[in-house]
C-alpha positions as CSV (number, residue, x, y, z in Angstrom):
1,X,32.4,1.3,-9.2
2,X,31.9,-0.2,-5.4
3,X,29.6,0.7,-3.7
4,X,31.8,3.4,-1.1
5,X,33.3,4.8,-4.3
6,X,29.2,5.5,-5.6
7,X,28.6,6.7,-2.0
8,X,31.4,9.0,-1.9
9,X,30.8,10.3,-5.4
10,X,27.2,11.2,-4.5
11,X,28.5,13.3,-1.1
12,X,31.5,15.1,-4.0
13,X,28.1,15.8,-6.0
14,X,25.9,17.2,-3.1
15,X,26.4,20.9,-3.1
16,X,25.2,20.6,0.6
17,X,22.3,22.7,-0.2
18,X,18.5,21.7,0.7
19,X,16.6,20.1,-1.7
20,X,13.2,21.2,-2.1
21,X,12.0,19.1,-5.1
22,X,9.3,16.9,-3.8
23,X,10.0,14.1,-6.0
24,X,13.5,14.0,-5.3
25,X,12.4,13.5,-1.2
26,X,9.8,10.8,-1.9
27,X,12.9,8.8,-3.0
28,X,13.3,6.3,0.5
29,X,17.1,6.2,1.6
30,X,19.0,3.1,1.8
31,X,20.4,1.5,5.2
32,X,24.2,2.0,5.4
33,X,26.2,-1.4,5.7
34,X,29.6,0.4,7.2
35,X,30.4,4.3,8.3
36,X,32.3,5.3,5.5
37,X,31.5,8.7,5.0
38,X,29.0,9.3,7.7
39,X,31.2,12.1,9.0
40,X,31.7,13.8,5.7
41,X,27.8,13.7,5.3
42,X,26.6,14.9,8.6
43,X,29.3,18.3,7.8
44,X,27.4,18.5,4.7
45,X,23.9,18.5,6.7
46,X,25.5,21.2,9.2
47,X,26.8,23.3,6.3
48,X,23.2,23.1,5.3
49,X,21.6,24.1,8.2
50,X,23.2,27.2,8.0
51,X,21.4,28.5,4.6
52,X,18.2,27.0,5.6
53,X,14.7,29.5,4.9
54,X,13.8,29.4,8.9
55,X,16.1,28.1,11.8
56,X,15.4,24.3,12.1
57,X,17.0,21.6,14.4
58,X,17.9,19.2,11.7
59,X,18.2,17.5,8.2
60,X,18.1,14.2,6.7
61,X,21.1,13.0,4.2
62,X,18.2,12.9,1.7
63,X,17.3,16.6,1.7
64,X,20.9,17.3,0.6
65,X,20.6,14.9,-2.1
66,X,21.8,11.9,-0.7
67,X,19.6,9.0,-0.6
68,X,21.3,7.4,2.3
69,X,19.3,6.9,6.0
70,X,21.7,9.6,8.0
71,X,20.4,12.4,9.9
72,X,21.8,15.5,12.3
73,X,20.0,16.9,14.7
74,X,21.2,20.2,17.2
75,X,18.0,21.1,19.9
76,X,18.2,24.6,21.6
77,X,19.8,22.7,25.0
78,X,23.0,22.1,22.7
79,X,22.4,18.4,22.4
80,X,23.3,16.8,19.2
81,X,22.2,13.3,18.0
82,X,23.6,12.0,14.3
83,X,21.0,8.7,13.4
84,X,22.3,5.9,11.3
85,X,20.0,3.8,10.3
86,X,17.8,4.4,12.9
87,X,14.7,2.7,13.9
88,X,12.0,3.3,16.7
89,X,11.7,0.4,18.6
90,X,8.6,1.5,20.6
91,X,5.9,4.3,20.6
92,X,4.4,5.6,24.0
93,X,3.3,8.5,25.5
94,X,0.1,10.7,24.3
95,X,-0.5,11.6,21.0
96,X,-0.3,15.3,20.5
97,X,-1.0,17.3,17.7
98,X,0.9,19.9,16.8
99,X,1.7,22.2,13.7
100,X,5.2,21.1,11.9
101,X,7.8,23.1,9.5
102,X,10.0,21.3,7.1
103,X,13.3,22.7,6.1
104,X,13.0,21.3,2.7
105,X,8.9,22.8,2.5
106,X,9.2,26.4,3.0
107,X,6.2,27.7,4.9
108,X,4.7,24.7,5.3
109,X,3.3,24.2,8.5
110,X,0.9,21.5,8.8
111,X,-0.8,19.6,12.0
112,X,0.8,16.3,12.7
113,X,-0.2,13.8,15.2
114,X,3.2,12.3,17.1
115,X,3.8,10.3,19.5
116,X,5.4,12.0,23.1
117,X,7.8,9.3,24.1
118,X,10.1,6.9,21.5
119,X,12.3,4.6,22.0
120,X,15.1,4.6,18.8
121,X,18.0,2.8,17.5
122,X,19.7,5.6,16.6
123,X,23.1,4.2,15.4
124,X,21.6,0.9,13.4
125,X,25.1,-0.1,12.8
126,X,25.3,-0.7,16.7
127,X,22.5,-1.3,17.9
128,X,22.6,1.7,20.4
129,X,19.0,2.6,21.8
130,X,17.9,6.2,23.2
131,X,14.7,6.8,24.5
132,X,13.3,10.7,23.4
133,X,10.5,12.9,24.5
134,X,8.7,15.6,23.7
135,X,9.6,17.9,21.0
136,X,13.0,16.1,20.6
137,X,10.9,12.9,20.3
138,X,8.9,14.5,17.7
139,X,12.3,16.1,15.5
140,X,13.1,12.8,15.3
141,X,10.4,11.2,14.0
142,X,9.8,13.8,12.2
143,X,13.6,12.5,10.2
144,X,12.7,9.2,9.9
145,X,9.8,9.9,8.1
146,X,11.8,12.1,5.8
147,X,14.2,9.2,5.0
148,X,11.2,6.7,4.4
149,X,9.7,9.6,1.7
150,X,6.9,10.5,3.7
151,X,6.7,14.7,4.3
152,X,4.7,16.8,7.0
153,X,2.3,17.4,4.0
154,X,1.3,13.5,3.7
155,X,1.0,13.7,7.8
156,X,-1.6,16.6,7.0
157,X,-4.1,14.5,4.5
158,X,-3.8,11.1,7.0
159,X,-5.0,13.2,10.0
160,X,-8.0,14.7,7.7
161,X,-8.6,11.4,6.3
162,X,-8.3,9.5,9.7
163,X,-10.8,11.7,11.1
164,X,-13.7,10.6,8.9
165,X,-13.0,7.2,9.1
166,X,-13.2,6.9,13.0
167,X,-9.4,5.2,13.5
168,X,-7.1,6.2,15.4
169,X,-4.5,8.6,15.1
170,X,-1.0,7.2,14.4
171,X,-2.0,3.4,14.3
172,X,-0.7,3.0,11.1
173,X,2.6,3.8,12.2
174,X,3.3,1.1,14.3
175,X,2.4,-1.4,11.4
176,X,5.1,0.3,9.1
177,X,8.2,0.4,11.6
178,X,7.2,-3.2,12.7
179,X,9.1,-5.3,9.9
180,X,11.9,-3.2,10.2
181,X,11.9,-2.9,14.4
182,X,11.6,-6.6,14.1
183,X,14.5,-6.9,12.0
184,X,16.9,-4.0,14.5
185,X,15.8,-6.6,17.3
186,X,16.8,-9.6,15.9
187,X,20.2,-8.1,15.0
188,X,20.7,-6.6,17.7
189,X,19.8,-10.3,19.5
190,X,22.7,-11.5,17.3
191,X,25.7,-8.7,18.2
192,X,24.9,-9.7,22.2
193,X,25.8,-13.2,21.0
194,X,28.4,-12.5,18.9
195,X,29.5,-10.8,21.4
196,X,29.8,-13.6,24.5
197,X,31.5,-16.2,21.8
């Protein structure tokens, strides 16, 4: 079996319902190397979103039981944003804290510090970068945690532990999006010169 046939036998299997097994959301998503499927996936995470405990703005591939780095997202102003393989590029802004839900956590709302202002690959398979602030800047970091395993919950004990050790809120963060920002750059460097052959 290929691997689009394993991909699309995993989106036939997904019952398109949220997952709220912990174990099954530590799993980390893998990148996706063409779009096949992507559309048949994000209807899954909007059928979802329908039948979730509380009204939320979006879901990761991964909380419908696909380990794959695709997410949807639908703010109040109407604005949708699907990520593919996204990566944030650049963290500025303040650092606010602020209590966060998890559609796959019900009742769960936990302080997290998050960045203000991102700047995010959102569609990794282009190289297209958006620049987010705010709450939407926060839903979407927010995602990308979820596809890398890490919940609002493990947000909650880094806070409590980062306050009794005197560091700074959200330092780490940079340090574990940097190989992979690095990585979006350079292949992003590459398309633009692809490009002007």
């Amino acid at each position: 079996m290929n691997p689009a046939q394993k991909f699309d036998k995993a989106v036939t299997i997904s019952k398109g319902l949220v997952v709220t097994d912990i174990s099954k959301l530590r799993v980390v998503s893998e990148p996706l190397k063409t779009r096949h499927g992507v559309k048949a996936v994000v209807e899954k995470i909007k059928e979802a979103m329908k039948h979730t405990w509380v009204d939320g703005v979006g879901l990761t591939a991964i909380q419908i039981g696909i380990p794959k780095r695709i997410a949807y997202l639908k703010f109040d102003d109407g604005q949708e944003v699907t990520l593919i393989n996204p990566v944030i590029t650049k963290f500025s802004g303040d650092l606010l804290l602020e209590k966060e839900g998890c559609l796959s956590i019900p009742d769960a709302w936990t302080p997290v510090v998050r960045n203000s202002e991102i700047t995010v690959i959102v569609d990794g398979l282009n190289g297209k970068e958006r620049v987010f602030t705010n709450f939407k800047a926060r839903a979407i970091q927010h995602e990308i945690d979820l596809m890398d395993g890490i919940l609002n919950i493990d947000k909650k004990a880094k806070l409590i532990k980062k306050r009794h050790t005197n560091t700074t809120p959200g330092e780490d963060r940079s340090n574990r999006y940097k190989k992979r920002r690095d990585k979006a750059k350079a292949q992003k460097k590459s398309r633009k010169k692809n490009r002007k052959k």
